[in-house]
Biotite code that builds the C-alpha atoms (Angstrom):
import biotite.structure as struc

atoms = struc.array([
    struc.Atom([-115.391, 153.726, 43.468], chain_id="A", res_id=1, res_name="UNK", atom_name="CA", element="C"),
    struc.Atom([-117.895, 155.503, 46.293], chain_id="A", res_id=2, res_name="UNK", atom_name="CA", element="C"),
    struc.Atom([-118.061, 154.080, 49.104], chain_id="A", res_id=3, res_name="UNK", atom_name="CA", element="C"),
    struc.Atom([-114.752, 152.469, 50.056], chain_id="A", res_id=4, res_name="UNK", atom_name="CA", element="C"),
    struc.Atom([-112.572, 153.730, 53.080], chain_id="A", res_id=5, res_name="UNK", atom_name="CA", element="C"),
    struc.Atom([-108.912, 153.132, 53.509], chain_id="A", res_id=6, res_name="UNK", atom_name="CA", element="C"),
    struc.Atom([-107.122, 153.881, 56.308], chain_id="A", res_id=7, res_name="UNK", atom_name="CA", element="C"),
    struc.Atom([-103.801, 152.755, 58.487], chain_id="A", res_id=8, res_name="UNK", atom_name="CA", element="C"),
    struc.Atom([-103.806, 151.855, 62.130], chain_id="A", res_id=9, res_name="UNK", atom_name="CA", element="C"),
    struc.Atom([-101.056, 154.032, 62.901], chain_id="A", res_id=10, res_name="UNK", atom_name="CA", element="C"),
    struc.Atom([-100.412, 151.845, 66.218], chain_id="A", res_id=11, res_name="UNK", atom_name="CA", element="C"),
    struc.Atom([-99.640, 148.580, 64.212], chain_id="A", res_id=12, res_name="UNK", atom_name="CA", element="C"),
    struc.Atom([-98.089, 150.332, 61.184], chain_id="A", res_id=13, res_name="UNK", atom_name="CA", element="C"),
    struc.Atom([-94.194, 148.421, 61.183], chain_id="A", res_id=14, res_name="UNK", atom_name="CA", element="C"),
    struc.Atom([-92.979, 150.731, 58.735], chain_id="A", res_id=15, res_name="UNK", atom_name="CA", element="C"),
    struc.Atom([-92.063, 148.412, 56.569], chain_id="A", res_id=16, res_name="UNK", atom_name="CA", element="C"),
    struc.Atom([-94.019, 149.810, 52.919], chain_id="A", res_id=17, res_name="UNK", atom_name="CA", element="C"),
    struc.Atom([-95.677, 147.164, 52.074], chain_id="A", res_id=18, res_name="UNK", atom_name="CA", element="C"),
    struc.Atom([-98.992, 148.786, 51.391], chain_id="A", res_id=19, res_name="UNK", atom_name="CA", element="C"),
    struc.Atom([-96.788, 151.430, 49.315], chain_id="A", res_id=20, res_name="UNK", atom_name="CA", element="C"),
    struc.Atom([-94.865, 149.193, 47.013], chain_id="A", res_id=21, res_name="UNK", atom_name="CA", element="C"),
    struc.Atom([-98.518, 147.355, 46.502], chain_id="A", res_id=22, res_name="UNK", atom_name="CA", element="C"),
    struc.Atom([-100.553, 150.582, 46.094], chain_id="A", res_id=23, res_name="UNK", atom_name="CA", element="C"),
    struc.Atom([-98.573, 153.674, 45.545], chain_id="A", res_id=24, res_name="UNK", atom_name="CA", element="C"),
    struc.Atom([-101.833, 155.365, 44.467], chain_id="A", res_id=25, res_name="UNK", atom_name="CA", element="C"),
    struc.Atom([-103.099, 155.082, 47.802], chain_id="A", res_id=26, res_name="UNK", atom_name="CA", element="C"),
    struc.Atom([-100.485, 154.786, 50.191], chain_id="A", res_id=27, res_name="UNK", atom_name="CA", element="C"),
    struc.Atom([-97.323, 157.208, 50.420], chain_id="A", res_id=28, res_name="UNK", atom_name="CA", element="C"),
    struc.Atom([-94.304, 156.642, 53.679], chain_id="A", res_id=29, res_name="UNK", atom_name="CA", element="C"),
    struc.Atom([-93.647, 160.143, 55.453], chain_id="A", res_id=30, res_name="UNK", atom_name="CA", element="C"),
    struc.Atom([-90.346, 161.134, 56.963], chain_id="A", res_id=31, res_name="UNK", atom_name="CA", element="C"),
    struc.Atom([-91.301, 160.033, 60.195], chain_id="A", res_id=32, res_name="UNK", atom_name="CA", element="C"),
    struc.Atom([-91.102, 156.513, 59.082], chain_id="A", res_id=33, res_name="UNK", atom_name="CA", element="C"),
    struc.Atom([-94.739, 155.708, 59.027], chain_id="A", res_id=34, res_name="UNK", atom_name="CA", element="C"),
    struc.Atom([-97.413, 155.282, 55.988], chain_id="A", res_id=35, res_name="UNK", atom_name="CA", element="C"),
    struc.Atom([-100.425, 157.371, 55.585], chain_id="A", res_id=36, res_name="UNK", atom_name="CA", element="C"),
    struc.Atom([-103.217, 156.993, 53.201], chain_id="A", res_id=37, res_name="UNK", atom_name="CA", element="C"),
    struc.Atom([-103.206, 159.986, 50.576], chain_id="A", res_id=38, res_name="UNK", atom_name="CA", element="C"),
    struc.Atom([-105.385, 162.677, 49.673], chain_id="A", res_id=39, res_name="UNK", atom_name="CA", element="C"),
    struc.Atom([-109.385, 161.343, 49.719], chain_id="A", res_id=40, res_name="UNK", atom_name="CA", element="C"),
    struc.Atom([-109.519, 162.827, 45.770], chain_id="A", res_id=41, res_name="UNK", atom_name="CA", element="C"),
    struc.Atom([-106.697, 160.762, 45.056], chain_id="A", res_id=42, res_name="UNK", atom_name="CA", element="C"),
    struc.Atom([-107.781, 158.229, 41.758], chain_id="A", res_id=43, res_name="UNK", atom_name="CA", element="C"),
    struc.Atom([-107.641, 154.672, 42.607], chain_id="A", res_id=44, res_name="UNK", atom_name="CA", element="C"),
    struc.Atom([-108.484, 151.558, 40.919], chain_id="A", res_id=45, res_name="UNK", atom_name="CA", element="C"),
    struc.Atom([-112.014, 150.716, 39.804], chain_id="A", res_id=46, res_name="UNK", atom_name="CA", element="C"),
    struc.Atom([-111.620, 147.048, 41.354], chain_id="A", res_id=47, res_name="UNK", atom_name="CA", element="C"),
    struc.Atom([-109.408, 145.983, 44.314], chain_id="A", res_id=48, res_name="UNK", atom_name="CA", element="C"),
    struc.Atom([-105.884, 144.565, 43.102], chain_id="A", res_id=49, res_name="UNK", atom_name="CA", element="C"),
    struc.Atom([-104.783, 143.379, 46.242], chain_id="A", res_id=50, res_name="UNK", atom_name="CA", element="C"),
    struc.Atom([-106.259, 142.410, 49.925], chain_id="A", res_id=51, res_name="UNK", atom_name="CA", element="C"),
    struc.Atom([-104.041, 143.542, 52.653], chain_id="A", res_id=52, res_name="UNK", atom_name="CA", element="C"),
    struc.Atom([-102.953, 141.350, 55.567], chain_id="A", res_id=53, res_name="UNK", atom_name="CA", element="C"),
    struc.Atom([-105.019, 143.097, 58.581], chain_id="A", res_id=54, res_name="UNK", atom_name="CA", element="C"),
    struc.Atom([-101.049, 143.555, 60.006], chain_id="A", res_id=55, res_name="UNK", atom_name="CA", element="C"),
    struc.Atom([-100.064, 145.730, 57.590], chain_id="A", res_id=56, res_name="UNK", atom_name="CA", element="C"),
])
């Protein structure tokens, strides 16, 4: 799907790996406790599964 942008506010991100355990495609958690988006080339989903809270 062209045209959609994902990204983590690194500032608000609790840790917590929520987005992972939704999206594992997308989203991996680093050693330094935080989540990051992957690789842009990364296959997602055609269609949206989920909507994320704007805290996560």
């Amino acid at each position: 799907m062209s045209g959609v942008k994902v990204w983590i506010d690194q500032d608000l991100c609790t840790g917590d790996g929520i987005c992972e355990e939704v999206a594992p495609a997308i989203f991996f958690g680093a050693e330094d406790g935080l989540y990051y988006v992957r690789e842009a080339n990364t296959d997602v989903p055609a269609e949206p599964t989920h909507s994320f809270s704007p805290t996560c």
